[in-house]
C-alpha positions in Angstrom: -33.7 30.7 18.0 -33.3 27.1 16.2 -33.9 29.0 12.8 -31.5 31.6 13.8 -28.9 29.6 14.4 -29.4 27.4 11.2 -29.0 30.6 9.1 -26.1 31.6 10.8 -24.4 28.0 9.9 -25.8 28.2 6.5 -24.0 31.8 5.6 -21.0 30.4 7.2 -20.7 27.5 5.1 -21.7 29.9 2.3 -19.0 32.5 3.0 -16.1 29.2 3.5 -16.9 27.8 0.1 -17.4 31.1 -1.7 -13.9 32.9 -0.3 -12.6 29.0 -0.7 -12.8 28.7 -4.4 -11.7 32.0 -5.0 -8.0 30.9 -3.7 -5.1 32.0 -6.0 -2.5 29.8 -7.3 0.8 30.7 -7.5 2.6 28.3 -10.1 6.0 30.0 -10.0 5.8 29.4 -6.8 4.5 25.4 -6.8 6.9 24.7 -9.2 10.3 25.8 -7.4 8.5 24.1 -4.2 8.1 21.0 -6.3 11.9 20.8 -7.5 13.3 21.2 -4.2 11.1 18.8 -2.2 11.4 16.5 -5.7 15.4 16.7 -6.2 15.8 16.1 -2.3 13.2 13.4 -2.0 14.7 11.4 -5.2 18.4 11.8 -3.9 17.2 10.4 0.1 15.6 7.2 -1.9 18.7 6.8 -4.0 21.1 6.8 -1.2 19.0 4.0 0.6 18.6 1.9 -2.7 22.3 2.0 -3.5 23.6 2.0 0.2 25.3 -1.4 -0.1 28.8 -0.6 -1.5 29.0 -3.2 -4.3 28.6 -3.5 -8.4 25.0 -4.5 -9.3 24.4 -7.0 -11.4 21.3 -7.4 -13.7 19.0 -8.8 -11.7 20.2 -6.3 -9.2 18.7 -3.8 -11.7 15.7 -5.1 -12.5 15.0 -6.0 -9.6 15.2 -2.1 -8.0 13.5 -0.8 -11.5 10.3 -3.1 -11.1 10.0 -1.3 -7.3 11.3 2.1 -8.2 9.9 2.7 -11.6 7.4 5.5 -12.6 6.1 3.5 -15.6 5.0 0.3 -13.2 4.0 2.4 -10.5 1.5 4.4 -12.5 0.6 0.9 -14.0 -0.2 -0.3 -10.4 -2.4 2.3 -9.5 -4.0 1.9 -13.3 -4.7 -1.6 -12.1 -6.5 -0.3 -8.7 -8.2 2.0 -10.3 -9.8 -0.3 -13.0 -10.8 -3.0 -9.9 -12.6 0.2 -7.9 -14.1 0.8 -11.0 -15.5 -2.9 -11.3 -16.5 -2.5 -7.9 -18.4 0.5 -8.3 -20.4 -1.5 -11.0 -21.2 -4.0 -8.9 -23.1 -1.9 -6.7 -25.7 -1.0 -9.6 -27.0 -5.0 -8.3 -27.3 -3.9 -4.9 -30.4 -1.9 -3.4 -29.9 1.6 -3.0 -31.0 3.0 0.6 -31.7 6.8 1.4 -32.5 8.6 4.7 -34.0 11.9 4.4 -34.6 14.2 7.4 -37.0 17.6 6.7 -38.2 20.2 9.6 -40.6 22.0 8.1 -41.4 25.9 10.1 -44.5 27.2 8.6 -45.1 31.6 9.7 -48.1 31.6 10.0 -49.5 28.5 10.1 -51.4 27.1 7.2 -54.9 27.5 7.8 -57.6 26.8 5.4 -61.5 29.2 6.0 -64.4 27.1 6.2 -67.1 29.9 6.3 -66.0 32.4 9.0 -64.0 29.4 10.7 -60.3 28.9 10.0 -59.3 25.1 10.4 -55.5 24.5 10.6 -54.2 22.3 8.4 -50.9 20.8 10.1 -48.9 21.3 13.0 -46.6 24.8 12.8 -43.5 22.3 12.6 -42.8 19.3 11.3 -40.2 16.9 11.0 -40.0 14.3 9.1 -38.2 11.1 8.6 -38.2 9.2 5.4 -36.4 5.9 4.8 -35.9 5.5 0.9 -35.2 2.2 -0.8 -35.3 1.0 -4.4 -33.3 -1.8 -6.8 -33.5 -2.7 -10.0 -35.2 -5.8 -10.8 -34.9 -6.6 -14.4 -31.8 -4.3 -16.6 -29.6 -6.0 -18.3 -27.9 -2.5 -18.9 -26.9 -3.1 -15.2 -25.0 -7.1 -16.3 -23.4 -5.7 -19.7 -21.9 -2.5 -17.6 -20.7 -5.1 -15.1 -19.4 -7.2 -17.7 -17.2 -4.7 -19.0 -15.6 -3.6 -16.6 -14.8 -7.2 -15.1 -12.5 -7.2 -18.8 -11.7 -3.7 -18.1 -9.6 -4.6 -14.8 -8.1 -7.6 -16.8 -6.8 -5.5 -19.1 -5.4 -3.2 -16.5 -3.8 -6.4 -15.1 -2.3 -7.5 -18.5 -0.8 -3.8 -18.9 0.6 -4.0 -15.7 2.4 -6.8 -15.9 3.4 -6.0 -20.0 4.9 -2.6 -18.3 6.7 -4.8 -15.7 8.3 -6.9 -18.7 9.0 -3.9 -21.0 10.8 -2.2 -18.3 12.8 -5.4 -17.7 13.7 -5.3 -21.5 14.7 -1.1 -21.0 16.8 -2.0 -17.8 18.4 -5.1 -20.0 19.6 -3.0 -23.0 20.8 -0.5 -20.7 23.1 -2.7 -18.7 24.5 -4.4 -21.7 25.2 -1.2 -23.3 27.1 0.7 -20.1 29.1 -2.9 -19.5 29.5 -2.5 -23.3 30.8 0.9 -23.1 33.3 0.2 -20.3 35.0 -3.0 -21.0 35.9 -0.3 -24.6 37.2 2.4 -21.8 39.1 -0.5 -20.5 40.7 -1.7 -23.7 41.3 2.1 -24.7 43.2 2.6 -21.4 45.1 -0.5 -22.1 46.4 1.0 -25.7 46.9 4.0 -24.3 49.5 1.9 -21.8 50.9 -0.1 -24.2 50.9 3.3 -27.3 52.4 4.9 -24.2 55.4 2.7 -23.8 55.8 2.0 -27.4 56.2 5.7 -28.0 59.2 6.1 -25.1 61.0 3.2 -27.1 60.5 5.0 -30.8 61.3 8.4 -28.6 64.8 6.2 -27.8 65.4 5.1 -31.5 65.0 8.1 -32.5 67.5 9.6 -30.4 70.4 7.0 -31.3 69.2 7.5 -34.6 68.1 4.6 -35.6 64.1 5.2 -36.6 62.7 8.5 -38.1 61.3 11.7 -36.3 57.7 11.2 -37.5 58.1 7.2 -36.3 58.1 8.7 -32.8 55.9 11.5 -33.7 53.3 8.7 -35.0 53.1 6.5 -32.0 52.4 9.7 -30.3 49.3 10.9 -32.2 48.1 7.3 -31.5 48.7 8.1 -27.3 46.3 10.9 -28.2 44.1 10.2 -30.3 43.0 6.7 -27.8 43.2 9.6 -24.9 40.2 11.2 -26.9 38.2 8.2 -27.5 38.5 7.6 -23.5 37.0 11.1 -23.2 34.4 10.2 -25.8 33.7 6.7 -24.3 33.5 8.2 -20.9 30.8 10.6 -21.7 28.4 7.9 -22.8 29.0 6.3 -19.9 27.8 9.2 -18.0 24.9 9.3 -19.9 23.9 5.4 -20.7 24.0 5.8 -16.6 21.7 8.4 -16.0 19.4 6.9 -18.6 19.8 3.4 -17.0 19.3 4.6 -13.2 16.2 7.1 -15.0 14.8 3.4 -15.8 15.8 2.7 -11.9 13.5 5.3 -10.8 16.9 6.7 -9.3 18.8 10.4 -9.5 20.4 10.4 -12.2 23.3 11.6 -11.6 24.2 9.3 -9.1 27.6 7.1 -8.6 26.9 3.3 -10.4 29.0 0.7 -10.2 27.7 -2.3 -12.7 29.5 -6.1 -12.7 29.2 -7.9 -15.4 26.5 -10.5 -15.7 25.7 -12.4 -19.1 22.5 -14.9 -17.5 20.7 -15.0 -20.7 20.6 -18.2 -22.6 18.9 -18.2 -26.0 15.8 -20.5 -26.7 16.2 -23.8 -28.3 12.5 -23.9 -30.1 12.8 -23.8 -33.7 10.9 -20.6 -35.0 7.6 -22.0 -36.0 7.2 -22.6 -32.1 8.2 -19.6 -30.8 6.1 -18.0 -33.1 3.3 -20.1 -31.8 4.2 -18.9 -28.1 3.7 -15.5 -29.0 0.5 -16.1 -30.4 -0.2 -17.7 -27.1 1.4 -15.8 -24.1 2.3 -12.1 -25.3 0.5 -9.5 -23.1 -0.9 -7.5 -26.6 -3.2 -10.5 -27.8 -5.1 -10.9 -24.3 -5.4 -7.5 -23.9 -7.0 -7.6 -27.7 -9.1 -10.6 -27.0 -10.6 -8.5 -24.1 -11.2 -5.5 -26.3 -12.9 -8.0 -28.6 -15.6 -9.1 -25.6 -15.5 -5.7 -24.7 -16.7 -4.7 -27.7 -19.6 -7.7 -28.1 -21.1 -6.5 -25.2 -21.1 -3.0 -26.2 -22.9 -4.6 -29.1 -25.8 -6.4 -26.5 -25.6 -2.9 -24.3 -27.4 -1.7 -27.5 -29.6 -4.3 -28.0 -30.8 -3.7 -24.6 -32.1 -0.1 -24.9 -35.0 -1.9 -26.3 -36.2 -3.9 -23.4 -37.9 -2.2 -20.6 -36.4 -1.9 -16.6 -38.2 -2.8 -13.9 -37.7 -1.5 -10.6 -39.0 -1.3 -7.3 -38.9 0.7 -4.6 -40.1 1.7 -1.1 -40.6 4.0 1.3 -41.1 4.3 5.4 -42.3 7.8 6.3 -42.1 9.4 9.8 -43.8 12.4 10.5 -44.5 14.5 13.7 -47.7 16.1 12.2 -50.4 15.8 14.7 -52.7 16.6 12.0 -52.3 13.2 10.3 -54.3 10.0 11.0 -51.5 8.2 10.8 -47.7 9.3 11.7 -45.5 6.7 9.7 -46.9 4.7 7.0 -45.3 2.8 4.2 -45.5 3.0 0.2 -44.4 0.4 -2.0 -44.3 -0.2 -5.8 -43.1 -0.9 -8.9 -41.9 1.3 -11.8 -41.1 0.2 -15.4 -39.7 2.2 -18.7 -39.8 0.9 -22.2 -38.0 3.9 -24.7 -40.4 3.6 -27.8 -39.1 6.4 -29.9 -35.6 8.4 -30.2 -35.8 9.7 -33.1 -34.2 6.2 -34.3 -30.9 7.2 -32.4 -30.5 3.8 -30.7 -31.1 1.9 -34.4 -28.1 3.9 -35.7 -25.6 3.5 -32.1 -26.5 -0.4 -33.1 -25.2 -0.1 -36.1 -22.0 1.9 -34.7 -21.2 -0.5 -32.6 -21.1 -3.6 -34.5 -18.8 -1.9 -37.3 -16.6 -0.9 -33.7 -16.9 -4.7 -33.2 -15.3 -5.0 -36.3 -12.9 -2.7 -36.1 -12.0 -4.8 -32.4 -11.7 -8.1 -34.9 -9.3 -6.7 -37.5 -7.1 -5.3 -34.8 -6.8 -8.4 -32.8 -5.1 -9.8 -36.4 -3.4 -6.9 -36.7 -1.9 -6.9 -33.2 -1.2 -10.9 -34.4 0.6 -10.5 -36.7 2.7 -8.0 -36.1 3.5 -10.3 -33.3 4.7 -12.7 -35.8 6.8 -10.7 -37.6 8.0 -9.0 -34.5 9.4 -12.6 -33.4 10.1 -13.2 -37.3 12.4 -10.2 -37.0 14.2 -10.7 -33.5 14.8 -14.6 -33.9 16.8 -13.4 -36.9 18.8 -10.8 -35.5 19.5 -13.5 -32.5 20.7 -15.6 -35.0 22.9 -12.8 -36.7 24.3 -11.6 -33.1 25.2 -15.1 -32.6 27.2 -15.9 -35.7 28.4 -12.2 -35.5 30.3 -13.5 -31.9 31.7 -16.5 -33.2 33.1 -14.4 -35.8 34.3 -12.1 -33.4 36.0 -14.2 -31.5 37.9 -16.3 -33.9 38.7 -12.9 -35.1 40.2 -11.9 -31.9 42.1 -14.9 -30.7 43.4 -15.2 -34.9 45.0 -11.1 -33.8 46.3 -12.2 -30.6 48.3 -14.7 -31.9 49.7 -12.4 -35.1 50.2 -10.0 -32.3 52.4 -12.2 -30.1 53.9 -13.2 -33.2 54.8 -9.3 -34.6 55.2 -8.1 -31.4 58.3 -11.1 -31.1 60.0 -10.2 -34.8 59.6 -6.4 -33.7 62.0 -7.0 -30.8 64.4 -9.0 -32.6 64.3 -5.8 -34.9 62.5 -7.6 -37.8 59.7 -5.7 -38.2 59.4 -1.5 -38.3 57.3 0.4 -35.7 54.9 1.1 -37.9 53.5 -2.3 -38.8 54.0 -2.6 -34.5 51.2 -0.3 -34.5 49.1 -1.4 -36.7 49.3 -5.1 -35.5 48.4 -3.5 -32.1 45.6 -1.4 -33.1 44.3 -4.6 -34.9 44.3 -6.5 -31.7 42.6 -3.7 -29.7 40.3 -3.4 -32.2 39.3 -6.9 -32.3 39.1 -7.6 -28.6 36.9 -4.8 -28.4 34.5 -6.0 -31.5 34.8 -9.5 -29.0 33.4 -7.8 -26.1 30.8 -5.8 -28.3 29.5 -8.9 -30.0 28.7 -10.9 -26.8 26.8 -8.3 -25.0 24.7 -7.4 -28.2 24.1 -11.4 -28.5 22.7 -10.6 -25.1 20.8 -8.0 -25.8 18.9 -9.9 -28.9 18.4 -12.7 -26.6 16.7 -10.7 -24.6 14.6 -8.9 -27.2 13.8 -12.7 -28.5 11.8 -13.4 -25.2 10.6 -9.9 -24.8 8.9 -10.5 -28.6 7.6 -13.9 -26.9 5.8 -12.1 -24.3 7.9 -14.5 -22.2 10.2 -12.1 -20.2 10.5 -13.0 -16.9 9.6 -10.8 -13.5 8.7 -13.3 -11.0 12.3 -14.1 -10.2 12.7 -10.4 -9.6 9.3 -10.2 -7.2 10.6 -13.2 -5.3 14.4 -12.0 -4.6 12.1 -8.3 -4.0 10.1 -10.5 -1.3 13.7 -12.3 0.2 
């Protein structure tokens, strides 16, 4: 009845996996399931993120893309999966321990002639119970594996936490760029005011007679053609937005509301230093030095094919055979293998991996100095950003006051309408290069520390924490 029963299960079990695996996928179908249940899901954690009705600043920003972002987040789970995987190394030090359970039915039951006598030879069933243990001894395949994947999860670490400051730097240039973008909307909407009201008063010359038709007719193309620009200005808003809440791990499409925030102050090292600082702190060189050991003990994991392993094991065997002297005994011993001869494959991996070691050197000074240069590159453009806003806004405050001045003589009838204009448009124009000049100064400042290895999260984790 016992055996019966244990068929039975097994042709269940049988049937379940076989009909199982033959399951269709529909992928029309997962894939419109996946767009609701995705669209709905993003727009609920959107709505809880932005609940509080007020601009966000930029650590507001940061701060919401280091929890939200799909970069980081996959980086996190890169990081847990690298520390399992050190784990799961670690175990090759530990003993390994196995239970085994066998009930044996013999039909008939083993019998062995002896003349005309027949002798059985074991019970007709058996169980048996065997306790399993072995662990290596001496393989130093087992240390080098561990090795590596103790600089494995560093690595996974230092990724982490270089995807946490390149996100920052995303998040950074975004901002800038939409305040950018709007304080031009605002200075647009402010010509179009003042083009607006300049055009009513040429509209009123024109009618006593005192300026020309195409006068008026110019101060109107300028109404329009600043009404375009808002149109143009305004769709890169909308989509400087949806790439700066995509950064956000937020809809998209979502309302955003930014106020303006310029905390960035630009370091005071000379270049040789900062230079130096890169060398020493940027995310890329430690993950190359790991790479680097990495690669020295891939080096030793060869040399090691040519030692022997030692093991040892044992057993603990319980059996209900009444034939046997003895119902549980133990068996203990050592085992040892020494590869002699591969066909000289294991010469020639030695040989590959000490040119790979190689390889992990010149890379490391690659990965150096383009570190250099990198820095090189954006402490010069700092330095151009900088002068190019001091420029700006002598530039702008040099228009204001020739505006004031023009705008003074025009009323007093001095001046025509059309140098009116173009003193106006040169004011606009400047306050907007101003505006332009101090957030990209921001922006290079930014890219500075970024090249430094030096950007900063842990004020964003901390205010995360509060």
């Amino acid at each position: 009845m016992h055996e019966k029963k244990l068929t039975l299960l097994t042709v269940l079990l049988s049937a379940t996996f076989l009909f199982g695996g033959c399951d269709s996928f529909d992928g029309d179908q997962a894939r419109t399931k996946h767009a609701a249940v995705f669209e709905q899901s993003l727009a609920e954690k959107t709505a809880k993120v932005l609940m509080e009705d007020r601009p966000l600043r930029l650590e507001d920003c940061t701060r919401i893309a280091l929890q939200n972002n799909l970069a980081v987040k996959s980086s996190e789970v890169q990081t847990r999966i690298a520390k399992l995987e050190r784990k799961i190394s670690f175990g090759n030090f530990l003993p390994v321990l196995d239970l085994n359970y066998q009930h044996t039915s013999f039909d008939p039951q083993i019998k062995r002639k002896f003349g005309t006598m027949e002798v059985a030879l074991s019970d007709r069933k058996v169980q048996e119970i065997t306790w399993q243990a072995q662990m290596s001894i001496f393989n130093p395949l087992t240390w080098l594996l561990y090795s590596m994947h103790v600089r494995g999860e560093e690595i996974a670490n230092i990724a982490h936490e270089y995807t946490r400051q390149m996100t920052v730097l995303q998040v950074t240039i975004l901002y800038f760029h939409c305040l950018s973008l709007q304080e031009v909307k605002s200075a647009l909407e402010s010509q179009v005011a003042s083009a607006s009201a300049l055009e009513e008063e040429l509209r009123a010359f024109e009618e006593e007679g005192l300026i020309a038709e195409w006068q008026a007719e110019q101060a109107g193309v300028m109404v329009l053609a600043r009404k375009t620009d808002i149109q143009r200005v305004q769709r890169a808003i909308c989509q400087v937005k949806a790439d700066l809440l995509s950064a956000m791990g937020l809809a998209p499409l979502s309302d955003l509301s930014l106020e303006m925030d310029m905390p960035l102050q630009p370091p005071q090292e000379p270049l040789e230093s900062l230079i130096t600082e890169a060398l020493i702190s940027h995310p890329e060189v430690h993950i190359a030095d790991r790479k680097v050991a990495i690669e020295e003990r891939k080096v030793e994991l060869s040399v090691s094919v040519f030692l022997p392993t030692v093991m040892g094991f044992a057993s603990y065997v319980d059996s209900s055979d009444s034939f046997l002297k003895y119902s549980n005994y133990w068996m203990t011993g050592l085992a040892g293998t020494l590869r002699v001869f591969d066909g000289f494959a294991n010469i020639n991996a030695y040989k590959l991996v000490r040119e790979q070691r190689k390889d992990a050197y010149i890379r490391r000074e690659q990965t150096s100095l383009a570190l250099m240069i990198k820095v090189v590159k954006a402490y010069l453009n700092m330095t151009n950003a900088e002068a190019e806003m001091v420029l700006a806004e002598k530039f702008q405050g040099v228009a204001s006051k020739r505006f004031a001045e023009i705008e003074e003589k025009w009323r007093e009838g001095l001046v025509n309408s059309s140098e009116m204009l173009s003193v106006t448009a040169e004011r606009d124009s400047a306050q907007m290069q101003k505006m332009a000049a101090q957030f990209q100064h921001q922006i290079s400042i930014a890219t500075l520390i970024n090249a430094m290895g030096k950007t900063d999260t842990s004020v964003k984790e901390q205010n995360n924490e509060d």
